[in-house]
GUDREN-493262 format. One line per 4 residues: for each residue z, y, x of N, C-alpha, C, O. Coordinates in Angstrom, 2 decimals. Example, Ala and Ser with C-alpha at 12.3 -4.5 7.8 and 13.67 -1.06 7.14 Angstrom:
// residues 2
7.80,-5.69,13.19,7.80,-4.50,12.30,7.80,-3.30,13.20,8.46,-3.32,14.24  7.08,-2.25,12.85,7.14,-1.06,13.67,7.87,0.03,12.90,8.04,1.14,13.41
// end
This chain:
// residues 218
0.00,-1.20,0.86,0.00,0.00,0.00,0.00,1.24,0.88,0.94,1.41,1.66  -1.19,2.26,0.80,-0.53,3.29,1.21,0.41,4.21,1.14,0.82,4.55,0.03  0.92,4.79,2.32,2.17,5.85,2.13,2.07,6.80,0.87,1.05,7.38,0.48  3.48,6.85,0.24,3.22,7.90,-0.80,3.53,9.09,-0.22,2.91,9.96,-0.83
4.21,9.57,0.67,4.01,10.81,0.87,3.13,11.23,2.11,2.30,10.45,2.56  3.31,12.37,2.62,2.58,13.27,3.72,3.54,13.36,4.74,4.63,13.91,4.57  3.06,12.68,6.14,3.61,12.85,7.16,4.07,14.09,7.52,5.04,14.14,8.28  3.39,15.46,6.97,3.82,16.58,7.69,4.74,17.37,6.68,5.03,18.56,6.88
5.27,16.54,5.40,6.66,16.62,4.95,7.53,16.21,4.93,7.58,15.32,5.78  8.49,16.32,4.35,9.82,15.16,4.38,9.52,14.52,2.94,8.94,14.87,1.92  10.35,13.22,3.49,9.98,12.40,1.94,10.84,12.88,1.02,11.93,13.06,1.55  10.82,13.25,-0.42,11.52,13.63,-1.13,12.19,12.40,-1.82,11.41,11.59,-2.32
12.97,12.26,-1.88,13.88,11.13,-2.61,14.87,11.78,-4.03,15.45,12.87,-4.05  14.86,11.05,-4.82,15.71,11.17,-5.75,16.71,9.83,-6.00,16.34,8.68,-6.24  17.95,10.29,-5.87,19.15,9.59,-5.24,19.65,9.39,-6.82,19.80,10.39,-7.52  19.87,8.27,-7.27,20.03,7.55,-9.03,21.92,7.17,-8.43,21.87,6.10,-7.82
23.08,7.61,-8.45,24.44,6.99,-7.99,25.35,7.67,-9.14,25.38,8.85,-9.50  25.76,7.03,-9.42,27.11,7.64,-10.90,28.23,7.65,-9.76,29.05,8.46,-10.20  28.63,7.26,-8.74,29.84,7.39,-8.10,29.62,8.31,-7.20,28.81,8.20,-6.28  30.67,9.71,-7.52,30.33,11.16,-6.80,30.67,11.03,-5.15,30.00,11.53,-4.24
31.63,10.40,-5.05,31.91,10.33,-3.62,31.04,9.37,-2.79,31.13,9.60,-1.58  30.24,8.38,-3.12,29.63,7.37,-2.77,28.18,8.16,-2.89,27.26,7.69,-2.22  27.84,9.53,-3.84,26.61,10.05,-3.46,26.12,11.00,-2.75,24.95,11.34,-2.54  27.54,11.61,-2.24,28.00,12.30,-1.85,27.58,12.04,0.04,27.10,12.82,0.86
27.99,10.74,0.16,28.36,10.18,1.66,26.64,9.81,1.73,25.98,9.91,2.77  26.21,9.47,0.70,24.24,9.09,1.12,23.82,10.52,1.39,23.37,10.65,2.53  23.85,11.74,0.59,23.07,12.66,0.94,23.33,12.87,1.73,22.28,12.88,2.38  24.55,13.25,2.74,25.41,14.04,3.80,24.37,12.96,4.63,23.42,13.55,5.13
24.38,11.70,4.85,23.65,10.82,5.86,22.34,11.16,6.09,22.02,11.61,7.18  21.35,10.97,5.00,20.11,11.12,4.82,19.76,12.58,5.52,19.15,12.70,6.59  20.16,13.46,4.86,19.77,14.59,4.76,20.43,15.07,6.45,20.31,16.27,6.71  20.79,14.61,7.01,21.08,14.71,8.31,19.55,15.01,9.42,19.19,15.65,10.40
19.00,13.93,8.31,17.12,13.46,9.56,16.19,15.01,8.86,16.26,15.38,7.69  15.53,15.56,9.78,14.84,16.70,8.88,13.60,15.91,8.04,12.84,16.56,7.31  13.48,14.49,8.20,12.38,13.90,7.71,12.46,13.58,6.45,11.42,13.32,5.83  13.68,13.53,5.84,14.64,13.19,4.44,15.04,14.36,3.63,15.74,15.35,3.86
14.37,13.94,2.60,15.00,15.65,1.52,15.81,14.50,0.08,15.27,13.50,-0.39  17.14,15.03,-0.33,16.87,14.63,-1.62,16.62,16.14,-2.51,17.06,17.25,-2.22  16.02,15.88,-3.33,15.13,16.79,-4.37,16.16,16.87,-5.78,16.58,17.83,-6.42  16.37,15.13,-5.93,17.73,15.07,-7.55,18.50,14.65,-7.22,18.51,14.54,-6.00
19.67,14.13,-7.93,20.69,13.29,-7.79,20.95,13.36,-9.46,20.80,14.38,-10.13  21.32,12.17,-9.94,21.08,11.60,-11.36,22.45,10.34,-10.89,22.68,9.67,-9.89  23.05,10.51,-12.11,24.17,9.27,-12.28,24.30,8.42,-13.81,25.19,7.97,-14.54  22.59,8.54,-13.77,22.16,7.52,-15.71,20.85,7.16,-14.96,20.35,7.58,-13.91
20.47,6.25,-15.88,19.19,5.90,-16.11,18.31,6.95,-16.84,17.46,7.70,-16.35  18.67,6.83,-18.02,18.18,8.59,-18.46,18.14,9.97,-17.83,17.28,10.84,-17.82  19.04,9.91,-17.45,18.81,11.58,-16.36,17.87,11.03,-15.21,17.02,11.88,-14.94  17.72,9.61,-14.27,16.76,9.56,-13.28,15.42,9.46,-13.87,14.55,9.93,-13.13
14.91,8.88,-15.19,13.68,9.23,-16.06,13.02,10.57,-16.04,11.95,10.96,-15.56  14.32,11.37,-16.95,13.74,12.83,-16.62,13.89,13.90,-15.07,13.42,15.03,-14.91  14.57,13.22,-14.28,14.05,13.91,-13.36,13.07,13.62,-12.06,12.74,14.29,-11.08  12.76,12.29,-12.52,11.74,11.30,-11.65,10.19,12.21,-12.28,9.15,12.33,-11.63
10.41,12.69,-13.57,9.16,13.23,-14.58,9.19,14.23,-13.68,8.28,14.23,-12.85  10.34,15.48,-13.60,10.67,16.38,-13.10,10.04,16.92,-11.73,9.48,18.01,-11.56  10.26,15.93,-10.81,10.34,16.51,-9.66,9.39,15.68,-8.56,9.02,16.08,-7.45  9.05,14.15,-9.32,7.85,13.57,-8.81,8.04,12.93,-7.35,7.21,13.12,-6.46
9.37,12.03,-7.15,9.81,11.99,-5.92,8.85,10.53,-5.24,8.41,9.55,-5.84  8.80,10.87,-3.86,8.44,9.56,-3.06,8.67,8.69,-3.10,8.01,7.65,-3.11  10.41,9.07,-3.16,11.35,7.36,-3.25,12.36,7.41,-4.12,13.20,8.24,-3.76  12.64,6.83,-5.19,14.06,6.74,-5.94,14.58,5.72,-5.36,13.96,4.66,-5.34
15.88,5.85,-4.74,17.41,5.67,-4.64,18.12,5.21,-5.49,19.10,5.88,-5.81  17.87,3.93,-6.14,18.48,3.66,-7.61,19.34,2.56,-7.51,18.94,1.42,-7.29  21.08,3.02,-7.73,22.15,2.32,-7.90,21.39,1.32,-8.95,20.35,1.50,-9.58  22.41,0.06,-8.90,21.88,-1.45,-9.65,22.76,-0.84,-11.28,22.44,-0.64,-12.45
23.31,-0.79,-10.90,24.62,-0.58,-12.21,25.11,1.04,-12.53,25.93,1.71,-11.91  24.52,1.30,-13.39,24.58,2.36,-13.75,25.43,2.40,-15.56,25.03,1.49,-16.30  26.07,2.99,-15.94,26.48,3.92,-17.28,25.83,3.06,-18.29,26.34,2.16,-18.97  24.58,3.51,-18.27,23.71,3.35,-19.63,23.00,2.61,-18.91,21.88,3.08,-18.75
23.26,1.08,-18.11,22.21,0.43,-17.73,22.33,-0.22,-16.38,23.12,-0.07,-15.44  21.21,-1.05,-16.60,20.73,-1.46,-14.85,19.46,-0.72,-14.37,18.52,-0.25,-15.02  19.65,-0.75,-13.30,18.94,0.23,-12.46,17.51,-0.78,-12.15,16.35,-0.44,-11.91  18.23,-2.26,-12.29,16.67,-3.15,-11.44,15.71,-3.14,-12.47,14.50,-3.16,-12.24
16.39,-3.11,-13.99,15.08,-2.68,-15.32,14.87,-1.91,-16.03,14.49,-2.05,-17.19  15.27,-0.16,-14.96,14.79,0.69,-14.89,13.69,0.81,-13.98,13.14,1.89,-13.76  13.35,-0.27,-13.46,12.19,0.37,-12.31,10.69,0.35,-12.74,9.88,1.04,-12.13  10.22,-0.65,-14.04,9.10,-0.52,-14.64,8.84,0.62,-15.28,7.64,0.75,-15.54
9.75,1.75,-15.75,9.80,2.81,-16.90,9.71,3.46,-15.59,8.48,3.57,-15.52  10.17,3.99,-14.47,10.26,4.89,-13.72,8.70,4.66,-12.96,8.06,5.71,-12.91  8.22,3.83,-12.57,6.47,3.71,-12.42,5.55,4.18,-12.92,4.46,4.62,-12.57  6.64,3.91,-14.68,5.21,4.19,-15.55,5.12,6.09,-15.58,4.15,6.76,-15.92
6.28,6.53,-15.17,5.92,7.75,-14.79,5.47,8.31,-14.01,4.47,9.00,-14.15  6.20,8.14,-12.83,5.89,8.31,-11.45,5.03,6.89,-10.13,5.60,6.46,-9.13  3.73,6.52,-10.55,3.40,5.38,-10.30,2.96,5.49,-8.68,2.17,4.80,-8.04  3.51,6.24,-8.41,3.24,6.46,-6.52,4.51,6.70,-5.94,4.61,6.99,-4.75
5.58,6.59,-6.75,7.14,6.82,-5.60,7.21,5.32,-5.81,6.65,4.56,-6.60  8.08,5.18,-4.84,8.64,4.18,-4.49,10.32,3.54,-4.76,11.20,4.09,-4.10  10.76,2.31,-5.77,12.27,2.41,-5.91,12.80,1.24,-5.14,12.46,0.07,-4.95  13.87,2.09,-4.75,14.63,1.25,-3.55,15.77,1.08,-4.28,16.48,2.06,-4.49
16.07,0.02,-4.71,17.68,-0.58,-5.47,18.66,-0.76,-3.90,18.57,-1.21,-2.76  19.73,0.08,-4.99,20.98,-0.35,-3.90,22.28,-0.95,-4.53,22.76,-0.29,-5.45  22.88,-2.02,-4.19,23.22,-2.97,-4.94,24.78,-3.11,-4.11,24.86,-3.21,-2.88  25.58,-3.10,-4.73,27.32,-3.61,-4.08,27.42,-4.89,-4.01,28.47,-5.28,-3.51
26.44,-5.94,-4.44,26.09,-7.19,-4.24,24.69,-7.64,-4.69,24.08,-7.19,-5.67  24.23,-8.65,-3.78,23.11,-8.95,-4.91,22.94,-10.52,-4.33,23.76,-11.09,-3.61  21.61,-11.11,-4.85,21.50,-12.39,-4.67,20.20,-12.73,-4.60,19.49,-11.72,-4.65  19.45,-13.97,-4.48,17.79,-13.70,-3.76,17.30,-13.96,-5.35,16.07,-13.91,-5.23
17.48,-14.12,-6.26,17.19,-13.84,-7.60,17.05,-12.88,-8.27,16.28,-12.77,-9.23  18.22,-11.60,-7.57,17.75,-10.35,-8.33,17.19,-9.56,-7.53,17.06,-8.41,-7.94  16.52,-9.95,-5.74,15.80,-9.50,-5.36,14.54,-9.64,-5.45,13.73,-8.72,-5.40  14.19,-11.32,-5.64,12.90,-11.37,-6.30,12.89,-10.70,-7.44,11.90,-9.98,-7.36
13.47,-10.49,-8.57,13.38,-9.40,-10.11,12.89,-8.35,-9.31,11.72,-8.01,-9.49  13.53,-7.79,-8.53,12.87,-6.21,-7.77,11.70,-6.16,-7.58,10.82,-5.45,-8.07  11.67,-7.09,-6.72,10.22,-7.49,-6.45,9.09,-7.53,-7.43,8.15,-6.75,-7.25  9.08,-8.15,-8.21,8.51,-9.13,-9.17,8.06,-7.47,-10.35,6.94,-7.39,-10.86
8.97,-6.55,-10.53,9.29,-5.50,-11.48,8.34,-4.26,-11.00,7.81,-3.37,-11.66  8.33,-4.53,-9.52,7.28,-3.16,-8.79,8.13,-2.62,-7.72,7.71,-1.80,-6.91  9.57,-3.20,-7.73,10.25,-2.52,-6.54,9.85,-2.55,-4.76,9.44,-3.59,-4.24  9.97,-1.81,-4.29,9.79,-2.02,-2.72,11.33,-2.44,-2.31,11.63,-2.26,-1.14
12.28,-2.97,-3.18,13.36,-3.23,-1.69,14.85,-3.06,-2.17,15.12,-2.06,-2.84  15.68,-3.81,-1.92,16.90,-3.93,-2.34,17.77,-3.67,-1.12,17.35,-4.04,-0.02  18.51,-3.27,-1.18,19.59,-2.81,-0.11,20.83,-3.21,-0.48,21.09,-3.26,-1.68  21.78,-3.57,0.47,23.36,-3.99,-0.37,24.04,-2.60,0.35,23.65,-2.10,1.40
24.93,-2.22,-0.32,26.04,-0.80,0.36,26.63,-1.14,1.88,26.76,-0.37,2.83  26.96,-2.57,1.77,27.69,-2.67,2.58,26.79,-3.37,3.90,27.21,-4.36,4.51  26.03,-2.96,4.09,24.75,-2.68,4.92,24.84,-1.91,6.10,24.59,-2.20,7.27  25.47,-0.28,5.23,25.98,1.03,6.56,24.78,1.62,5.57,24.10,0.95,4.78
24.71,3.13,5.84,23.62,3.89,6.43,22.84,3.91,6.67,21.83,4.24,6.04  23.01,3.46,8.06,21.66,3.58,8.92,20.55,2.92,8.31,19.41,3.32,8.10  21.20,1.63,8.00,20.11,0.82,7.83,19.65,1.29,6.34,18.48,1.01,6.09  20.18,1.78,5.57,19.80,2.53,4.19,18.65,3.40,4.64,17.49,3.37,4.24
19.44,4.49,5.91,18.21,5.44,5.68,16.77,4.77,6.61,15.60,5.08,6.35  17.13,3.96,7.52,15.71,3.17,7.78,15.15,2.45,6.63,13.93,2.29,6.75  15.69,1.95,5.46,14.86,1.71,4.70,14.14,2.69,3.93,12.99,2.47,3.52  14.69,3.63,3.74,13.82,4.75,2.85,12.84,5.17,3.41,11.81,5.58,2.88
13.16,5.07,4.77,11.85,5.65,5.30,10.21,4.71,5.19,9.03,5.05,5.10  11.23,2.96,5.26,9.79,2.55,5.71,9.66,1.96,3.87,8.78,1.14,3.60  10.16,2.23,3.29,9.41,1.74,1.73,8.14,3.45,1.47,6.99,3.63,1.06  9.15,4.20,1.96,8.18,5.48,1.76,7.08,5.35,2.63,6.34,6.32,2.61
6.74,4.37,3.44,5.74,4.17,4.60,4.95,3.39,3.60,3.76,3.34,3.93  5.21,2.82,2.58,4.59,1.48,2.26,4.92,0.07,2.49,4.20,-0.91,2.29  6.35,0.12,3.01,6.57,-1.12,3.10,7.68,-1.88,2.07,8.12,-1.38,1.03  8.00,-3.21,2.61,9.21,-3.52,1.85,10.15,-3.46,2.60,9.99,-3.54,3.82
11.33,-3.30,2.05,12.97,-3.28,2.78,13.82,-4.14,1.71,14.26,-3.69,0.65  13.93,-5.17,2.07,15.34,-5.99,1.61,16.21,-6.45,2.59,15.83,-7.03,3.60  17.00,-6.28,2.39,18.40,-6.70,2.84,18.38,-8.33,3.94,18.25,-9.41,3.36  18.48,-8.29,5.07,17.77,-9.47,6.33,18.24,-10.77,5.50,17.55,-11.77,5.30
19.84,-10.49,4.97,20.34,-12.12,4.38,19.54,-12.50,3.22,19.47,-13.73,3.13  18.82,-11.77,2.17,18.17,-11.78,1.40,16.64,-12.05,1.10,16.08,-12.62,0.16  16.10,-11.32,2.42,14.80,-11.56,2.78,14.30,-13.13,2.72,13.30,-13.17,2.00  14.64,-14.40,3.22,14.02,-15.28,3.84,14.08,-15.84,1.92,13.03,-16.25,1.42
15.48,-15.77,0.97,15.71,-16.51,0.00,14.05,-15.68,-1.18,13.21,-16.40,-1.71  14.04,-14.74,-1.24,13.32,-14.04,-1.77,12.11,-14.40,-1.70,11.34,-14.61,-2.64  11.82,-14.51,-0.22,10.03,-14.71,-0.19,9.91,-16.16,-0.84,8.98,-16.39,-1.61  10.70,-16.99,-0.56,10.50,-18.81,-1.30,10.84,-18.52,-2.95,10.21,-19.08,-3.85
11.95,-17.55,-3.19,11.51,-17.65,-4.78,10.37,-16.86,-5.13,9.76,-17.31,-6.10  9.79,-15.53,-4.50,8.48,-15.48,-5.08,7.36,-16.55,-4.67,6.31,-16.43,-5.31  7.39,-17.23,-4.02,6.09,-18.21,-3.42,6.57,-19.66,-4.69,5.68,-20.22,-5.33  7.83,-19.98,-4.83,7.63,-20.76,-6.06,8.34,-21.82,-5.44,8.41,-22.91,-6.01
8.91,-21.62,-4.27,9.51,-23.43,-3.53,10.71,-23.22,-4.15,11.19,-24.25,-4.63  11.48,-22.00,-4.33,13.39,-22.45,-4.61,13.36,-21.94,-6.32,13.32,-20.73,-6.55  13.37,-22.44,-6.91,13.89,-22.24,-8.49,15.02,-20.93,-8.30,15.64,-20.77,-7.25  15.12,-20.31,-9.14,16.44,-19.90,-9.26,17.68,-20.25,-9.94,17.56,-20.90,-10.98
18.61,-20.01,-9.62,19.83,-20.27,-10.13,19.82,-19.46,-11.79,19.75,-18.31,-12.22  19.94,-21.10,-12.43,20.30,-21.16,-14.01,18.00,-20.73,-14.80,17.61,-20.46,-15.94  17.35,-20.88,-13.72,15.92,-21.06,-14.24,15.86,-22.29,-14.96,14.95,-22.25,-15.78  16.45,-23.32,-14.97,16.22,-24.20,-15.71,16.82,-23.99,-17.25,16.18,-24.51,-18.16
17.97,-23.29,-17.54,18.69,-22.97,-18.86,17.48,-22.81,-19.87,16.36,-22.30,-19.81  18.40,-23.64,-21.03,17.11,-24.26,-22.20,17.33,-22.12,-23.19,17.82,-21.09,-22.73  16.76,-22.39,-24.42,16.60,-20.84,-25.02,18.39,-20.86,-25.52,19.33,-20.07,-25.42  18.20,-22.02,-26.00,19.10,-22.19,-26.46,20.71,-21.74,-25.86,21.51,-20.96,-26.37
20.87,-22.65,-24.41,21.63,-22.10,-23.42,22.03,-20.51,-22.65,23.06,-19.96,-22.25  20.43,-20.15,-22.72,20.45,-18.92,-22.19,20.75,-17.95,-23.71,20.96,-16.77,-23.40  20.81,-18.14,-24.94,21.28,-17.48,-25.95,23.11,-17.86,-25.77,23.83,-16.93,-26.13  23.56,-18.65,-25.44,24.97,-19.24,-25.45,25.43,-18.49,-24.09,26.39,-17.75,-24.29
25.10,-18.51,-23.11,25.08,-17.48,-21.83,25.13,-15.83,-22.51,26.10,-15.22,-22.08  24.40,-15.12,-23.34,24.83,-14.03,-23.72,26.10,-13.79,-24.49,26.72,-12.73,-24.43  26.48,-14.86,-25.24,27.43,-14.75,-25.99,28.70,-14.55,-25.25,29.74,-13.92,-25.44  28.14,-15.46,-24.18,29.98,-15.71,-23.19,29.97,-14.09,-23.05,31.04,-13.50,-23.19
28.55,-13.18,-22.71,28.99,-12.25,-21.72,29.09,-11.58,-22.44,29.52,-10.56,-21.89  28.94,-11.38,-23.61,29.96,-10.22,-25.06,31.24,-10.11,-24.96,31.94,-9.11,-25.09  31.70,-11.89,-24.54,33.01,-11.90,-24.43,33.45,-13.25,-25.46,34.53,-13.83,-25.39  32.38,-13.56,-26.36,32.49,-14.15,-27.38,33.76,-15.62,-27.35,33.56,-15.94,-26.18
34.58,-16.38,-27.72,35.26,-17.75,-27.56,34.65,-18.58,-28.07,34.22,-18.38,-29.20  34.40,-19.81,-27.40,34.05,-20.91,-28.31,33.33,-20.54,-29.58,32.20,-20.05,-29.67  34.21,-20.88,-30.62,34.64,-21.27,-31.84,33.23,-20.05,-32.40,32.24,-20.46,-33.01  33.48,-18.36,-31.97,32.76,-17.90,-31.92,31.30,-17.74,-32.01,30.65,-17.35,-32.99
30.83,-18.13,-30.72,30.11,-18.72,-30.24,29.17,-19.85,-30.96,27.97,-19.75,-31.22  29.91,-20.77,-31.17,29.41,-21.70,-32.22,28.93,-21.20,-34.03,28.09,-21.71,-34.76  29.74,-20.18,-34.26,29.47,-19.78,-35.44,28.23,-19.02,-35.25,27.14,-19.28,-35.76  28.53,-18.01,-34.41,26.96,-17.37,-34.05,25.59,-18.28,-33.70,24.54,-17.65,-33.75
25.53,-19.28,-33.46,24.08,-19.72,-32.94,24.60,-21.41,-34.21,23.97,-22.44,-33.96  25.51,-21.48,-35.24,24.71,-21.74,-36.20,25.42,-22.91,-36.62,25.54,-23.20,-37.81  26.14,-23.94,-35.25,26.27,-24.81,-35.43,27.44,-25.63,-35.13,28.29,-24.94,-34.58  27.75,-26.70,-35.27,29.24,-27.36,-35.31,29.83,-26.87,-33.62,29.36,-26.79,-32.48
31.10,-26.64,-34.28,32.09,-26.62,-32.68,31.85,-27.57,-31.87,31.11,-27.23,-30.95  32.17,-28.57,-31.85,31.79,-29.19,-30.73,30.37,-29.46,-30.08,30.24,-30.02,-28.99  29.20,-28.96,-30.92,27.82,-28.58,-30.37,27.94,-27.32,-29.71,27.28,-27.31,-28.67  28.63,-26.11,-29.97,29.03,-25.09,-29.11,29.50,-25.59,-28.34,28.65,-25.56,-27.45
30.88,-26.46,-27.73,31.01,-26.56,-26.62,30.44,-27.76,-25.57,30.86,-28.14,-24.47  29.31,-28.17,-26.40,28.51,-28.84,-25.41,27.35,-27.63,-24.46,26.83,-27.71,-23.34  27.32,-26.66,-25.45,26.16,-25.54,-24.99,27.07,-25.37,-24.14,26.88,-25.72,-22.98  28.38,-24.72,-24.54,28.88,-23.96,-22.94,28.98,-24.76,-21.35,28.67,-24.43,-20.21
29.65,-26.13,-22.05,29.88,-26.65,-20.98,28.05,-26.94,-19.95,27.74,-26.90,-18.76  27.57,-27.13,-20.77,25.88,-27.36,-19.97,25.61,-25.52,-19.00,25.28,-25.25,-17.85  25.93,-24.70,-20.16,25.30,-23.54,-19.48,26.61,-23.49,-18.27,26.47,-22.41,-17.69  27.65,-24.16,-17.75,28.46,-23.84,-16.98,27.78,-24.53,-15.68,27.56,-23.93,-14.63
27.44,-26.01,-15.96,26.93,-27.03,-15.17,25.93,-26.92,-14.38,25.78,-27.55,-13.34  25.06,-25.95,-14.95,23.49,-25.26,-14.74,23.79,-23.91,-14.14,22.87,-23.12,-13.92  25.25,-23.55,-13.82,25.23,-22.45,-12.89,26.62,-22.64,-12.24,27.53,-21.81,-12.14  26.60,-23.79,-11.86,27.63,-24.15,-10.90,28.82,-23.68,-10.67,29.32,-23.58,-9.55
29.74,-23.14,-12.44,30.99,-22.66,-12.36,31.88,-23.57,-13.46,31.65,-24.24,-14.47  32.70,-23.28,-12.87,34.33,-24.21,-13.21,35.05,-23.63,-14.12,36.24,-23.88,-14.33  34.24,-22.66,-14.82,35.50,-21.84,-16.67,34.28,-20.59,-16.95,33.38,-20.27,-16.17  34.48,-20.18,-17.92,33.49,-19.24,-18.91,33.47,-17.85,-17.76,32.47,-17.34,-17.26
34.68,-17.54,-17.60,34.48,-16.05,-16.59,33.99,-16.16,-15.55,33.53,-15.08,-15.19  33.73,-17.47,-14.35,33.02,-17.47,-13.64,31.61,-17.53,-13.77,30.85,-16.99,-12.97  31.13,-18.34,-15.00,29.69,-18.62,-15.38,28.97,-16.84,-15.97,27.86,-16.32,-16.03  30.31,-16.46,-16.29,29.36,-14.77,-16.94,29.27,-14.19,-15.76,28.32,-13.40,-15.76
30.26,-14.25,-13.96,30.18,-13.29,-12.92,28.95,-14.02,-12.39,28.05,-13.30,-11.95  28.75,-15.44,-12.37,27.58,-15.92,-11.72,26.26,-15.40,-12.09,25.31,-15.21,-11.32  26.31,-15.18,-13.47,25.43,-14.97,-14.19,24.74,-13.27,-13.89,23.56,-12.93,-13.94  25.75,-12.56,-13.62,25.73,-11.21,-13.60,25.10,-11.00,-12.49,24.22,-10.15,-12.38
25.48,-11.72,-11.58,25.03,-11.58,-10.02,23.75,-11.96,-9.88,23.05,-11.50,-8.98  23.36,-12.74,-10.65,22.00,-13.80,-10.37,20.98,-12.78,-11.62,19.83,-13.17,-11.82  21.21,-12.17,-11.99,20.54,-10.50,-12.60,20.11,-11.59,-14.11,19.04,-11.47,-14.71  21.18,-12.58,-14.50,20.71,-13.31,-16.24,21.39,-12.46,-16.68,21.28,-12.41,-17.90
21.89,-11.92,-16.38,22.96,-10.80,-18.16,22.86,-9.49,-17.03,22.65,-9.50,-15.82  23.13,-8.23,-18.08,22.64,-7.04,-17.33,24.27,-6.84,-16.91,24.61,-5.90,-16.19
// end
């Protein structure tokens, strides 16, 4: 892909972070290089929409978890506006499932926080080059789930399962659960116990954090 911006500017970035002190410590970094501008700073999904319209940036900077949302399926709506910047997800965890989603969605590149800096602002630079930037532990799992060799974690879950998987993450119990999708209690807790088995956790609150991580529930 070619570069979206002009070498003989700085890349303009618009920085997507709801946590003031945490957006606080990216601009102060970034904006250190004269090659780095941020232009917005937005702490919604909705405010980075309208000011991605706004201001037409190179690269969005888009926290995973945001207010009103996730940031990784905000990145098709932010294209469809701005279809020449580039979004770089930055994630307090992630997993090679919701980096392929990045991928897979139009993203150039996932970053984890706990990364540093540096390596943040070397990625902005080179997604704004045209490249990709994911995260090194992430990289090798990513390229095999987009090429098709590693399944992802809980890709096999039937409709059925993956409807019983939302329920847990409402919060829903059992009994619940079973009333909502229709059918006898103990057919609910055959769904749960399968959707637990199929994502390799040992009680309902681990199967909704597994789940969260692996980008099945927002």
């Amino acid at each position: 892909m070619p570069s979206a911006f002009s070498p003989s500017r700085p890349v303009r970035i618009l920085l997507v972070e709801d946590h003031d002190m945490v957006a606080e410590a990216i601009c102060l970094a970034l904006e250190r290089s004269p090659d780095l501008q941020i232009v917005a700073r937005a702490a919604s999904v909705a405010s980075a929409l309208a000011d991605a319209r706004r201001c037409e940036p190179d690269v969005v900077l888009m926290d995973r978890r945001l207010p009103d949302g996730d940031g990784v399926s905000a990145i098709a709506d932010l294209l469809a506006l701005v279809p020449d910047a580039r979004v770089l997800v930055l994630a307090g965890e992630g997993s090679a499932s919701v980096a392929a989603r990045v991928a897979e969605l139009g993203g150039a590149g996932l970053i984890l926080k706990a990364r540093g800096l540096r390596e943040l602002e070397e990625a902005v630079r080179r997604v704004a080059a045209g490249e990709v930037a994911f995260s090194q532990d992430l990289l090798g799992d990513v390229l095999e789930r987009l090429t098709g060799r590693t399944p992802g974690l809980g890709a096999n879950l039937t409709p059925r399962e993956r409807e019983t998987l939302h329920l847990l993450g409402e919060g829903h119990s059992t009994a619940k659960i079973s009333e909502q999708l229709g059918v006898a209690l103990n057919t609910g807790r055959n769904h749960v116990q399968r959707v637990l088995e199929k994502l390799g956790a040992r009680s309902q609150l681990e199967a909704v954090t597994v789940a969260r991580r692996e980008g099945l529930l927002k």
